[in-house]
C-alpha positions as CSV (number, residue, x, y, z in Angstrom):
1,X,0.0,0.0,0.0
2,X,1.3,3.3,-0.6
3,X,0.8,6.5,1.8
4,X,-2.6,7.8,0.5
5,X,-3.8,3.7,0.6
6,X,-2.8,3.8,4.3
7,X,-4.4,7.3,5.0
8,X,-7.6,6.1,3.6
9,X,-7.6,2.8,6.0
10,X,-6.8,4.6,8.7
11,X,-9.5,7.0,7.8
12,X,-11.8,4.3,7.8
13,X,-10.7,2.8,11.2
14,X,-10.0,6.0,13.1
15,X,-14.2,6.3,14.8
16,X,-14.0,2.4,16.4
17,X,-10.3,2.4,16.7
18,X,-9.9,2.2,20.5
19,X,-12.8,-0.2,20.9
20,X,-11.5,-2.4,18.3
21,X,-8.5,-3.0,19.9
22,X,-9.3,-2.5,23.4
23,X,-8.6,-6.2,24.8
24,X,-5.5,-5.7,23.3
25,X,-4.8,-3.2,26.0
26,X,-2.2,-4.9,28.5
27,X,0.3,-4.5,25.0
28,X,-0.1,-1.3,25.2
29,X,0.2,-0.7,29.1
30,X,3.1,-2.7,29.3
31,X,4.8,-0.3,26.9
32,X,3.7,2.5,28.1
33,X,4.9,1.2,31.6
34,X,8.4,0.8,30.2
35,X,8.0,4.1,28.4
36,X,8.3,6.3,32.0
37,X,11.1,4.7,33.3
38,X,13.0,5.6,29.8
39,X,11.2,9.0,29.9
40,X,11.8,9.8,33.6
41,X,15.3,11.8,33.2
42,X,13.3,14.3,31.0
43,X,12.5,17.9,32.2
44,X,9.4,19.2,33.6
45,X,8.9,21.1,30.7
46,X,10.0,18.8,28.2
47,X,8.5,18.9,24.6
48,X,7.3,15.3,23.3
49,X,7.1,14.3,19.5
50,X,5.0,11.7,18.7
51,X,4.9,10.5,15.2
52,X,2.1,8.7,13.7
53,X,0.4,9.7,16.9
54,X,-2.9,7.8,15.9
55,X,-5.8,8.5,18.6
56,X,-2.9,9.6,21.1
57,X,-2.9,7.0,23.6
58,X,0.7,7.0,24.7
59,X,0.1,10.9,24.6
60,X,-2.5,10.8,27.4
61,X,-0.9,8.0,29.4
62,X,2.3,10.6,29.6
63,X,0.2,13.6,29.7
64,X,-1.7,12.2,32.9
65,X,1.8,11.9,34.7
66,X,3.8,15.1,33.5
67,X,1.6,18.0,33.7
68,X,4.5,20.4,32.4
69,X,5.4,18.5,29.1
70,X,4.1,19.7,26.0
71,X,3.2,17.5,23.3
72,X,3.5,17.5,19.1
73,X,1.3,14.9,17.7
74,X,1.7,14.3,14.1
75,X,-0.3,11.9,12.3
76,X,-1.6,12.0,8.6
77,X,-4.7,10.7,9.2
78,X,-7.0,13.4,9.7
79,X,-9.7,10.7,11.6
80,X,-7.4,9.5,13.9
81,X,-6.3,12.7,14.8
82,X,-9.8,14.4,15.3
83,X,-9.6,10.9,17.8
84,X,-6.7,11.9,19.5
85,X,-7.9,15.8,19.8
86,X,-10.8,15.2,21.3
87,X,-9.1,12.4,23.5
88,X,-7.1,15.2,24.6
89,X,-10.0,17.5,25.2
90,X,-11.8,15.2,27.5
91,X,-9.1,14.4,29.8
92,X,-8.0,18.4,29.9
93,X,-4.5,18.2,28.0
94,X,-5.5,19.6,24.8
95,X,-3.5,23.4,25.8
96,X,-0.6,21.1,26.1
97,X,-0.7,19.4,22.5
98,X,0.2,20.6,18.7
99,X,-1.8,18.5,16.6
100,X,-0.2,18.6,12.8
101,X,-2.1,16.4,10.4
102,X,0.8,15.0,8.2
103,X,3.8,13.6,7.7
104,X,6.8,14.8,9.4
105,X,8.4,16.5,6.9
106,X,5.3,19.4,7.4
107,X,7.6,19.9,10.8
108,X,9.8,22.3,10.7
109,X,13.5,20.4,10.8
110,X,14.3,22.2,14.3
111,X,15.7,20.3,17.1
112,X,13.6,21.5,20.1
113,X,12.4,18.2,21.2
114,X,13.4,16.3,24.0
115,X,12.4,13.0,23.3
116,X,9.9,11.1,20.6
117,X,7.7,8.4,20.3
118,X,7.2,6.1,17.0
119,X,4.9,3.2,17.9
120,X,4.3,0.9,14.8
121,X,4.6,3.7,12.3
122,X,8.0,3.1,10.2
123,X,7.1,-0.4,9.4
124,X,4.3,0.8,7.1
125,X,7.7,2.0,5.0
126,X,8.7,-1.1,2.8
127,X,12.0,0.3,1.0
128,X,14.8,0.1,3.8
129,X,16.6,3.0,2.4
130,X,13.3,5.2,2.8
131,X,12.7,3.6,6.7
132,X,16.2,5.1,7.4
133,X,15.6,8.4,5.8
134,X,12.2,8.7,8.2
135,X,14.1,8.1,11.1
136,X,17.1,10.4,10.0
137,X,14.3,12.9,9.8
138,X,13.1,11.9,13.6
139,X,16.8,12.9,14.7
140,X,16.9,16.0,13.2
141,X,14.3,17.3,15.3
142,X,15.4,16.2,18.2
143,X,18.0,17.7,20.4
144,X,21.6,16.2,20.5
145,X,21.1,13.0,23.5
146,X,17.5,12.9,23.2
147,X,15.8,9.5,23.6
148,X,13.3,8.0,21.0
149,X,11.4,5.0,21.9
150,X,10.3,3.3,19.0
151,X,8.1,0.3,18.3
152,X,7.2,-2.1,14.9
153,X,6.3,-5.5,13.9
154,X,9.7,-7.7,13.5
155,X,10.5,-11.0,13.0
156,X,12.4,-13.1,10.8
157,X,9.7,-14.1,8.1
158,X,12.0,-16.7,6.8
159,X,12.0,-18.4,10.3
160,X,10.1,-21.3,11.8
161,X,10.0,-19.2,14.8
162,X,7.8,-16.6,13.2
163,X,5.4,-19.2,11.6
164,X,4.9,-19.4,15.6
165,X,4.5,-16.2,16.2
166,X,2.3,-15.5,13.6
167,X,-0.1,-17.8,14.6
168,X,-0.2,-17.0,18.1
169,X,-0.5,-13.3,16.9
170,X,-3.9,-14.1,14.6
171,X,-5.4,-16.0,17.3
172,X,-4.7,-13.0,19.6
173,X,-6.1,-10.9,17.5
174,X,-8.9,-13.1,16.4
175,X,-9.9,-12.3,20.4
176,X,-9.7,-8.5,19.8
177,X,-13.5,-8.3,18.0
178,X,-11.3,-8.5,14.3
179,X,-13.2,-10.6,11.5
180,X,-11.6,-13.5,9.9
181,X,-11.9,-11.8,6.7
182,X,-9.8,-9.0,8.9
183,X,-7.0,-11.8,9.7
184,X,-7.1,-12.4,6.1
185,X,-6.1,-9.4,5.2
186,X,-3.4,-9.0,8.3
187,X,-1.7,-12.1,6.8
188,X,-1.4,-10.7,3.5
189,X,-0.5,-7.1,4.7
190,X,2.6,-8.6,6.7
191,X,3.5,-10.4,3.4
192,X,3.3,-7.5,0.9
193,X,2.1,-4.2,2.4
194,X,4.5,-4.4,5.8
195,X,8.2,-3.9,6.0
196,X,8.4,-7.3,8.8
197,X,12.0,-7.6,9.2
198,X,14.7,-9.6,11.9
199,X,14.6,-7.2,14.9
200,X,18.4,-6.8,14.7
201,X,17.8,-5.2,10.9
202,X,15.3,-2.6,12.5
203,X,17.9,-1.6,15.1
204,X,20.7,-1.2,12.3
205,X,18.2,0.9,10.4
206,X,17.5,3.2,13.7
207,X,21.0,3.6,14.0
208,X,21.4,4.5,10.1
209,X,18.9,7.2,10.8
210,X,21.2,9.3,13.4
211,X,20.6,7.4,17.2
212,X,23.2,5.8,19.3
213,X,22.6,1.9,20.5
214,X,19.0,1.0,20.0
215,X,18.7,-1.1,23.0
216,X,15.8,-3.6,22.7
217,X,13.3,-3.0,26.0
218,X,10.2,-4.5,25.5
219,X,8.5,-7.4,23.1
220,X,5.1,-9.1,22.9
221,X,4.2,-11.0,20.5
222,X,5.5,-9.5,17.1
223,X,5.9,-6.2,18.6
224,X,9.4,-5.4,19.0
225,X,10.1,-1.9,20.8
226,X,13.7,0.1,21.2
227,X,14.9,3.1,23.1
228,X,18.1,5.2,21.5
229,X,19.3,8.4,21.7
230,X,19.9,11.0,19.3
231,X,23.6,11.0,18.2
């Protein structure tokens, strides 16, 4: 799928996205868990990027703890944003958030940020050479030192481990309230549409991109997630 392909499925997605995937939820607490100990040197003030923010979920688990930070979501689709906006309204952090519906290159190249979040976004980016180029572009608006944690599918497809995996992964998801005809279409996506790759790959591609020692941290299932630094 190419970017507008994506846009338009997440689009689609954005209004039942949280329910959809809710009993999928100790994933995400687990990382986000993770996520303040990496975070907890940051400043009081410190300014979060989040790219492909979706309906901002890591955004308000942060938000909830840091009342001083400051938040830029970016995210192209326009749904999921409106999602995370008005997430951010109801829970009272929405002064404390940029919303920028886009791609990151609409951000201005400046590195003000102290730290980022990328949580099963550059895995939608197929061509290694352009995966590296979007996390270059992640370091070059971050200041010098600053951490990214970073998340995508990964596994070596060629493996019988990931046949494993795979399968465990479906029938997890087959629990989440997704169709079979839904699974279907996973199992082809991760194929064709999704840039799956050996965890070890995705870290030499982070550190193409500008950051110091991606240091694995957290996995379940598929998800493979890394924190680095900004060279």
């Amino acid at each position: 799928m190419d970017q507008d392909q994506i846009k338009a499925l997440f689009d689609q997605q954005a209004a039942g996205y949280d329910t959809q995937w809710a009993k999928t939820a100790p994933i995400r607490e687990c990382l986000h868990f993770l996520l303040d100990s990496l975070f907890a040197d940051l400043p009081d003030n410190a300014r979060i990027l989040c790219v492909g923010a979706g309906t901002g979920a890591e955004i308000a688990h942060l938000a909830a703890r840091h009342p001083g930070w400051h938040f830029v979501a970016v995210e192209p689709s326009g749904a999921m944003l409106e999602a995370c906006r008005q997430k951010a309204e109801r829970a009272g952090f929405a002064d404390r958030c940029t919303f920028l519906e886009g791609y990151l290159e609409s951000l201005p190249a400046d590195p003000i940020h102290d730290a980022a979040t990328c949580f099963l976004v550059s895995q939608f980016l197929v061509d290694e050479a352009e995966r590296v180029r979007f996390f270059a572009e992640v370091a070059r608006r971050l200041k010098p030192g600053a951490p990214l944690a970073s998340s995508d599918l990964a596994s070596d497809v060629a493996s019988p481990e990931y046949e494993v995996l795979l399968r465990a992964w479906m029938t997890m998801m087959a629990t989440s309230e997704v169709s079979p005809e839904m699974i279907e279409r996973m199992r082809h996506a991760y194929a064709h549409d999704v840039g799956v790759l050996p965890p070890a790959r995705i870290a030499s591609m982070i550190a193409a991109g500008g950051f110091e020692l991606p240091v694995p941290f957290f996995q379940a299932g598929l998800i493979h997630a890394w924190c680095s630094r900004r060279a």
